[in-house]
C-alpha positions as CSV (number, residue, x, y, z in Angstrom):
1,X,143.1,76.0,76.9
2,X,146.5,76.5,77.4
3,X,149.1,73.7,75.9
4,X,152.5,72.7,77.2
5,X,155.2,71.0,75.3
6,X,157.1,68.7,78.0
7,X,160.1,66.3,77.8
8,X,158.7,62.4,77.9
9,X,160.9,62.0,81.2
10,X,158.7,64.4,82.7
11,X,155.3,63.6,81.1
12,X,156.0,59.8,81.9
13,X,156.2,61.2,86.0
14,X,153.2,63.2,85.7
15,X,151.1,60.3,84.4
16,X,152.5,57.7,86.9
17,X,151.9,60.3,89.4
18,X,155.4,60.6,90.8
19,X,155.6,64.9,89.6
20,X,152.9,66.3,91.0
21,X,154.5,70.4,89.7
22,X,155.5,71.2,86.3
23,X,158.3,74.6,86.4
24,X,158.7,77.1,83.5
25,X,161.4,79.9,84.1
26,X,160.6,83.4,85.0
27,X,161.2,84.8,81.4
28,X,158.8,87.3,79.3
29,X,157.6,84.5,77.5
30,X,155.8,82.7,80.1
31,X,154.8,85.7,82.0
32,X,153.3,86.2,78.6
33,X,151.8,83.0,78.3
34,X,151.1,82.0,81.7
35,X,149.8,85.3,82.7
36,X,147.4,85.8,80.2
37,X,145.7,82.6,81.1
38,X,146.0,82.4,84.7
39,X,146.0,86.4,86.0
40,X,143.4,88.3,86.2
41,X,142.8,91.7,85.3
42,X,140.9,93.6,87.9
43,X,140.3,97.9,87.3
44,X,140.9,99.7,90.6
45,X,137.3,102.0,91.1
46,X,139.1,104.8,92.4
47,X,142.0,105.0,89.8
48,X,141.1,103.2,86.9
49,X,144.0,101.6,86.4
50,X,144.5,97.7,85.9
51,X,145.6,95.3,88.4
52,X,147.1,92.3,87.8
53,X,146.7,89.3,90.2
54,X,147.0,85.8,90.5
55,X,143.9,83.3,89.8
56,X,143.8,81.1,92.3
57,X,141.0,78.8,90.9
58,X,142.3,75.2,89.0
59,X,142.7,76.0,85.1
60,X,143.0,72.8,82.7
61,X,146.1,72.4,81.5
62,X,147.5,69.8,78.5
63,X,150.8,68.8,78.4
64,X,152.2,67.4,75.5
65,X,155.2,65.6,74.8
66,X,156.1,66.7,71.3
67,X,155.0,69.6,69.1
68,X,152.2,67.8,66.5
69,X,148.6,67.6,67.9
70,X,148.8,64.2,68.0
71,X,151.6,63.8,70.5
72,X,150.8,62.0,73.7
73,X,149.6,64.0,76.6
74,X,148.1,64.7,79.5
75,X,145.5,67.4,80.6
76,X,145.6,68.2,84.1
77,X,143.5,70.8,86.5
78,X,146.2,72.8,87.7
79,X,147.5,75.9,89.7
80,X,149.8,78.3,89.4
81,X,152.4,80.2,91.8
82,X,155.7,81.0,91.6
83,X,158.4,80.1,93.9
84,X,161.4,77.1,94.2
85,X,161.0,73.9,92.8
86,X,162.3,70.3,93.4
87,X,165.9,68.8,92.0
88,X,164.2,65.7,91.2
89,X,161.4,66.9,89.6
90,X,163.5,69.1,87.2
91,X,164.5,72.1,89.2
92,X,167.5,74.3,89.4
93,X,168.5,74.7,93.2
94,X,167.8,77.8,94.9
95,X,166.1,79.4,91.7
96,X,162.4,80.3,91.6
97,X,159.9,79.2,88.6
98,X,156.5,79.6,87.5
99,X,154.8,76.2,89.3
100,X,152.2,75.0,88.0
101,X,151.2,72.4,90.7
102,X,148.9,69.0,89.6
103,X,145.4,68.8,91.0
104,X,144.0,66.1,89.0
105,X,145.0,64.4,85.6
106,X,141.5,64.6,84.0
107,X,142.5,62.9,80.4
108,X,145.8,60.8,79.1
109,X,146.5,60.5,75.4
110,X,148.5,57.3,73.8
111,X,148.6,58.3,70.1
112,X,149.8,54.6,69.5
113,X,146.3,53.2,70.2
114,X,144.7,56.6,69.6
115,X,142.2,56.3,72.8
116,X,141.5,58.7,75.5
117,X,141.9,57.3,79.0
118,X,140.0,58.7,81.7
């Protein structure tokens, strides 16, 4: 499962439902990261070589709002695609990002009572 850290502006949106996209920037790191989990690889039969494409199916995704494990968060059934994202949902104007857009929040974690809502 692939975990996010996020800002609590941003993870207080998601779980009230106001962002409904999350946005990391186009850097080697989250093609690393992001690719791995949500690309797949595909061989071509006639050359052998590996393709790289974009999963289109909903991967779980937790975002967390701090670094330790038991930091608040959220894990959401998301997708990814790249392309421009909103001001007021954290996004530089005319710049593209990964988006990772919110299906569903399937779980929310409040370390202060230490439940899981669903």
């Amino acid at each position: 499962m692939l975990v996010l850290p996020i800002k609590k502006k941003w993870f207080d949106m998601i779980i009230n439902g106001e962002k409904q996209e999350e946005y990391r920037e186009l850097k080697p790191y989250y093609h690393k990261r992001l690719g791995n989990y949500f690309i797949n690889h595909v061989i071509d039969s006639n050359t052998k070589k590996v393709l790289r494409k974009m999963d289109t199916t909903t991967k779980e995704v937790i975002f967390r709002n701090g670094y330790s494990y038991n930091s608040p968060s959220v894990r959401c059934l998301c997708i990814l695609n790249i392309g421009s994202g909103k001001t007021e949902w954290g996004a530089d104007p005319n710049k593209e990002y990964y988006r990772l857009s919110i299906l569903k929040i399937e779980e929310v974690r409040n370390v202060r009572t230490n439940e899981a809502k669903k």
